[in-house]
BASE-490959 format. One record per atom (N, C-alpha, C, O): x, y, z. Coordinates in steps of 0.2 Angstrom, whole numbers, plus 5000, padded with zeros to 4 digits. Example, Ala and Ser with C-alpha at 12.3 -4.5 7.8 and 13.67 -1.06 7.14 Angstrom:
// BASE-490959
506649725039/506249785039/506649845039/507149835042/506449895035/506849955036/506450005039/506750065040/
***
This chain:
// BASE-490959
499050804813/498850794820/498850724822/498850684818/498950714826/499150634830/498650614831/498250654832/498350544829/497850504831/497750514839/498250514843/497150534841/497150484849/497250434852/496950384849/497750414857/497850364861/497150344864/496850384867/497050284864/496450244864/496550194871/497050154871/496150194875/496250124881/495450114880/494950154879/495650054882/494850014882/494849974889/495249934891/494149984894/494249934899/493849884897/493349884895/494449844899/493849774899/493649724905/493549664905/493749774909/493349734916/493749714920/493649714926/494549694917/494949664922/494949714928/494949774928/494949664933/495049684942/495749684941/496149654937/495749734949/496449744954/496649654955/497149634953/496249624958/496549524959/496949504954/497249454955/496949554949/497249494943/497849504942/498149464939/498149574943/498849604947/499249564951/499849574952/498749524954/499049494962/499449444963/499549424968/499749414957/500149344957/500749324957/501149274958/500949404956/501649444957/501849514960/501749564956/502049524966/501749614969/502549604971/502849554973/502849664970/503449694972/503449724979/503049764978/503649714984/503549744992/504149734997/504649704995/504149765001/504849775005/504749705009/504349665008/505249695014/505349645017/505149685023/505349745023/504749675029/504649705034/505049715040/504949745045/505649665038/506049675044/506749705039/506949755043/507049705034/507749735035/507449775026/507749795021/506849785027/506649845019/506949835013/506949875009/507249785012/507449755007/506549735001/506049725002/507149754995/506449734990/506349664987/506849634985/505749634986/505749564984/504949564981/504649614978/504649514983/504149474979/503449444982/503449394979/503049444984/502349404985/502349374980/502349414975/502349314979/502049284974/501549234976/501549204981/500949224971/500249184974/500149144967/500449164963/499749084966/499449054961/499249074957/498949134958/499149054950/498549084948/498149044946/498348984944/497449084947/496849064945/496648994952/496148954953/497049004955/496648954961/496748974968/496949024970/496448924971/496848934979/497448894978/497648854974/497748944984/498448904987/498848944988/498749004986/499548924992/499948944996/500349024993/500649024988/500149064995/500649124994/501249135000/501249115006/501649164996/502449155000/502749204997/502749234991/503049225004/503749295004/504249245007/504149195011/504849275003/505549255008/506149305004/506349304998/506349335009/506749405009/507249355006/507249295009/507849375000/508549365001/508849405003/509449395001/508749435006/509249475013/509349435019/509849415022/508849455022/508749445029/508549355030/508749335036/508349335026/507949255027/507249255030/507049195032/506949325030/506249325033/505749275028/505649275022/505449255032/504949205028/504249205032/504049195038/503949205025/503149235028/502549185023/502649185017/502149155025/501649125020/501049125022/500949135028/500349105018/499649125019/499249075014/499649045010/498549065013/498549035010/497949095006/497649135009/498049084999/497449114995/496849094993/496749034993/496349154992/495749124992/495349164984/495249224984/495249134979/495049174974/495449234971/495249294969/495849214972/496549244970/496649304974/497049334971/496549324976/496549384983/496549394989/497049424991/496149384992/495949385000/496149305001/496149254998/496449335007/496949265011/496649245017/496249285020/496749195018/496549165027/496949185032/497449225031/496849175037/497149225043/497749195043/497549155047/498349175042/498849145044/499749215049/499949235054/499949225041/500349295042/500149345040/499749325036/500149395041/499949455041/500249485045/500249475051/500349565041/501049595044/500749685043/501049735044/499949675039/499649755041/499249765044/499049715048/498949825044/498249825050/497949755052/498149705049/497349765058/497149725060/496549755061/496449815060/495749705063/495049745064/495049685072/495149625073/494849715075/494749685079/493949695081/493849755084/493249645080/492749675081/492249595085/492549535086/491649625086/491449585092/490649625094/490649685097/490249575093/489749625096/489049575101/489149515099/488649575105/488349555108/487849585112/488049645114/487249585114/486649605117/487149635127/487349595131/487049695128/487049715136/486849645138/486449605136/487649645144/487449585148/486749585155/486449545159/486849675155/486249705162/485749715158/485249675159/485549765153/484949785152/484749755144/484449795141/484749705141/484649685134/484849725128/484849705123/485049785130/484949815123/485549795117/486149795118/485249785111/485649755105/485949805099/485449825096/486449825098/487049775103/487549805103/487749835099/487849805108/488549835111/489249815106/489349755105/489649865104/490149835098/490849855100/491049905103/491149815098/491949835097/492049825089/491849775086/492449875088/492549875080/493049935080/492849995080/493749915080/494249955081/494849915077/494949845076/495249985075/495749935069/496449975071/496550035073/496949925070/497649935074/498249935067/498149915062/498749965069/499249965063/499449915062/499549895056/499449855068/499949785065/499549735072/499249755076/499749675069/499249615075/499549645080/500149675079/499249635086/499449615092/499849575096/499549525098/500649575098/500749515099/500449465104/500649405106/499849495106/499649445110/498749465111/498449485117/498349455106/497849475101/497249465106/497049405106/496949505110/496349495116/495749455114/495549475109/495549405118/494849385116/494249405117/493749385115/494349455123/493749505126/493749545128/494049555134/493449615125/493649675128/493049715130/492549715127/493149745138/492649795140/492149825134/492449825129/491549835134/491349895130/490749915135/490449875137/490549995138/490050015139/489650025134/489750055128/488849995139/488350005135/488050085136/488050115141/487850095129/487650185129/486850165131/486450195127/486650135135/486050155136/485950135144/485450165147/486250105146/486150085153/486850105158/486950115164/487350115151/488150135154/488550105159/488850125164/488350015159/488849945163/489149945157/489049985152/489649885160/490249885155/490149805154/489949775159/490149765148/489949695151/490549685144/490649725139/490749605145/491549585140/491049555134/490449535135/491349575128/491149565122/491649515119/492149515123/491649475114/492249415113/492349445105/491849465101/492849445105/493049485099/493449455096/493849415099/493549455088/493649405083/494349465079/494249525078/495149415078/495649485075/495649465068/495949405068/495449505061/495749485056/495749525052/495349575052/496249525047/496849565044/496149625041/495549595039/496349695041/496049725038/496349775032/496549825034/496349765027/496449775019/496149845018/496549875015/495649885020/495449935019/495849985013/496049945009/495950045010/496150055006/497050075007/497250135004/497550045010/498250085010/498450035004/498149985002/499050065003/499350044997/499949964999/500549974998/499649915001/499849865004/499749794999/499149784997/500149754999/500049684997/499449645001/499449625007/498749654993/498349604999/498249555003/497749555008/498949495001/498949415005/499249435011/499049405016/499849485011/500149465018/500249525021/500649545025/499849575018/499949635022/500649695022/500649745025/501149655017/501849705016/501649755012/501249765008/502249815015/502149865012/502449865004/502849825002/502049905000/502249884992/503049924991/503149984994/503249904989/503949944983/503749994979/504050054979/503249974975/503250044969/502550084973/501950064973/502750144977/502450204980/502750264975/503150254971/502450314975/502450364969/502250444975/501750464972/502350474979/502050524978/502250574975/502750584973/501350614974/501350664971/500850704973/500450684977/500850794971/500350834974/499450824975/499050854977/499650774970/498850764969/498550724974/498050734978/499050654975/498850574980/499250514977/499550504971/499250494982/499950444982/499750394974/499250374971/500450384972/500150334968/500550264969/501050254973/500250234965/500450164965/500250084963/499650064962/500850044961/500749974957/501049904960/501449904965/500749864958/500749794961/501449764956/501849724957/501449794952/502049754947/502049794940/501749844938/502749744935/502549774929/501949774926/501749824926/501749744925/501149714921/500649794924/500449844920/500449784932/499949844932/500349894931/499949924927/501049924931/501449974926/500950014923/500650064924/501149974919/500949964911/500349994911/500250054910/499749954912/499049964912/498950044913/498650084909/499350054920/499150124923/499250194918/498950254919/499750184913/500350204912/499750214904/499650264901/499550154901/499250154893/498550194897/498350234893/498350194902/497750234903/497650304904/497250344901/498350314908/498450404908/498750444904/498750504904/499050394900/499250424891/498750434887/498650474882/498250384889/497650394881/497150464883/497050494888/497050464878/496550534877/495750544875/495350584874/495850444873/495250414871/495050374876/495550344878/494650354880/494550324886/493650274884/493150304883/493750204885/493250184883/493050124888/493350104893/492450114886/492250054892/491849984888/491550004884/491849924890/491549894886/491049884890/491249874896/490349864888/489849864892/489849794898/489549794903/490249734896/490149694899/490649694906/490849654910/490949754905/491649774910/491449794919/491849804924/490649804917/490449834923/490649894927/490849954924/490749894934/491049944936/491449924944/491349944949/491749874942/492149834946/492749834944/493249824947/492749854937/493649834936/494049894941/493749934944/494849874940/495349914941/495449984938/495850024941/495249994934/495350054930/494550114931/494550174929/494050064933/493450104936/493450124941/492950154943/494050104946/493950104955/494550164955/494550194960/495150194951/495450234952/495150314956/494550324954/495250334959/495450394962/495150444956/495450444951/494650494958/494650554952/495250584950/495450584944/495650604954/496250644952/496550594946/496750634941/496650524946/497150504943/496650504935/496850494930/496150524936/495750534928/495750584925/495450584920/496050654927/496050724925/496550734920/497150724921/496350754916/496750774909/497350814911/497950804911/497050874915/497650914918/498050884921/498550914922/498150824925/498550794927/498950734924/499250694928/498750734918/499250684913/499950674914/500250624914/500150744914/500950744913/501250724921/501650674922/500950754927/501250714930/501050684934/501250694939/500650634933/500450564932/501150514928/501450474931/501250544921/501650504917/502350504920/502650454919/502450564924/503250594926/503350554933/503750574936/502850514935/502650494942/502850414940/503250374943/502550394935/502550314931/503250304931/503550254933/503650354927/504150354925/504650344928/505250324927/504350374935/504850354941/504850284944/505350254946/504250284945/504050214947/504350164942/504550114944/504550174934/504850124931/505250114931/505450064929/505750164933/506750184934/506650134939/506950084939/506150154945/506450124953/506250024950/506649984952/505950004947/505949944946/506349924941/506549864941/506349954938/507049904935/507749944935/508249944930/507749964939/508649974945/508949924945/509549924945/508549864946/508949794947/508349744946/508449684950/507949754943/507549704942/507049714948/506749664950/507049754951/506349774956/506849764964/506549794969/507549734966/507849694970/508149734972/508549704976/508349804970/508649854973/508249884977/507649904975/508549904983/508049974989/508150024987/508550034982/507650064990/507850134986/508050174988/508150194994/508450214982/509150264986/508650314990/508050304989/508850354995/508650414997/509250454996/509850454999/508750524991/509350554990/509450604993/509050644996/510050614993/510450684999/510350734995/510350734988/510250785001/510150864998/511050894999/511450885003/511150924993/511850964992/511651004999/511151015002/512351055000/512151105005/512151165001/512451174996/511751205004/511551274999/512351284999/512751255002/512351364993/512851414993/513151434998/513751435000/512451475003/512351515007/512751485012/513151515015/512551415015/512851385020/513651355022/513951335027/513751365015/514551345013/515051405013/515651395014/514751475012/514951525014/515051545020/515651555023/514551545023/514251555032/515051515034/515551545035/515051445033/515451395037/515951415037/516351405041/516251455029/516751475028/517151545030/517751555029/516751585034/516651655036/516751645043/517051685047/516451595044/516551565052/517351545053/517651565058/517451495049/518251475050/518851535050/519251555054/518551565043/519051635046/518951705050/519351745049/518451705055/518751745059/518851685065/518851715070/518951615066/519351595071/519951605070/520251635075/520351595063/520951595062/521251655065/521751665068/520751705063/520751795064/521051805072/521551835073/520751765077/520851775083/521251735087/521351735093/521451685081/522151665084/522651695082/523051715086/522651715077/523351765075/523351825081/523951835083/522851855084/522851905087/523051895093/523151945097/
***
């Protein structure tokens, strides 16, 4: 009988992934890099060898960035007392796919109680919420994974790996000073089901082909569907009765 494969969390967080993320280029989908500091603040940078797109931000505690680039959603929020009847407080708090090119300072809101409309001054900054995007600048990641369960995915080899030693093991442990903040505590029920082991693994596995294709720097193929039987028949069935009615 086989030992149990054994993982242990030890608290480490999703941030600590973050120094190196595999992600598309947003303008020509070419695959490349986020890279950020570690363990400090400072400069994080994109720059496509493809296209020459160049992108950078500054880091904060290794993760959340300052507003400079940013290329995903946006929150745009804003709230203040009715400018007619007092009441506190009329809000805007709406979230957009990508900034604005031209990002408003004040927008209408009616008040639900008196029903004027009075401008509210609204603040735009990058909203991170839960898609599967590069924290610092908002690009879309490389290693995506669907499957029937819920999408999967990783910031690089290193979380690979991680993801890959926890859905294998069969022993699953925690250590007390790990809390309930790590990365492997924050996962999706689905991706913890024993029943869903195998393809979870057959899902990893795909994710490991597509990154080291070329060292992560290859796009990814889409693959073409053959034509059925049936429809190579038909096509064929078709040509000859034209033939048929030229002869005649």
């Amino acid at each position: 009988m086989d030992a149990p494969q054994r993982h242990i969390d030890d608290g480490r967080g999703l941030w600590r992934y973050a120094e190196r993320i595999e992600v598309r280029c947003p303008r020509c989908a070419r695959a490349g890099h986020v890279r950020a500091p570690r363990g400090q603040d400072g400069e994080v940078r994109f720059a496509c060898a493809g296209c020459g797109f160049d992108a950078a931000t500054v880091s904060c505690c290794g993760l959340h960035a300052a507003q400079r680039d940013w290329y995903g959603p946006v929150r745009l929020y804003g709230r203040r007392p009715c400018g007619y009847c007092g009441h506190q407080w009329i809000c805007v708090d709406r979230v957009h796919d990508g900034r604005p090119a031209h990002p408003p300072q004040r927008l209408s809101v009616r008040c639900r109680v008196c029903a004027r409309e009075s401008e509210v001054e609204v603040q735009t900054t990058p909203h991170r919420g839960h898609e599967p995007r590069d924290p610092h600048l908002g690009l879309p990641l490389l290693l995506l994974e669907p499957t029937r369960h819920g999408l999967l995915w990783a910031y690089n080899a290193e979380h690979l790996d991680e993801l890959r030693r926890y859905v294998a093991a069969t022993q699953r442990e925690r250590l007390r000073s790990a809390g309930n903040a790590s990365m492997v505590s924050r996962l999706p029920a689905w991706m913890k089901l024993a029943r869903h082991r195998g393809a979870m693994l057959k899902a990893l596995d795909r994710l490991q082909a597509r990154l080291g294709a070329d060292g992560g720097t290859a796009p990814v193929a889409t693959p073409t569907r053959a034509p059925s039987r049936v429809r190579v028949d038909e096509a064929a069935a078709r040509r000859a009765r034209v033939a048929r009615r030229r002869r005649g």
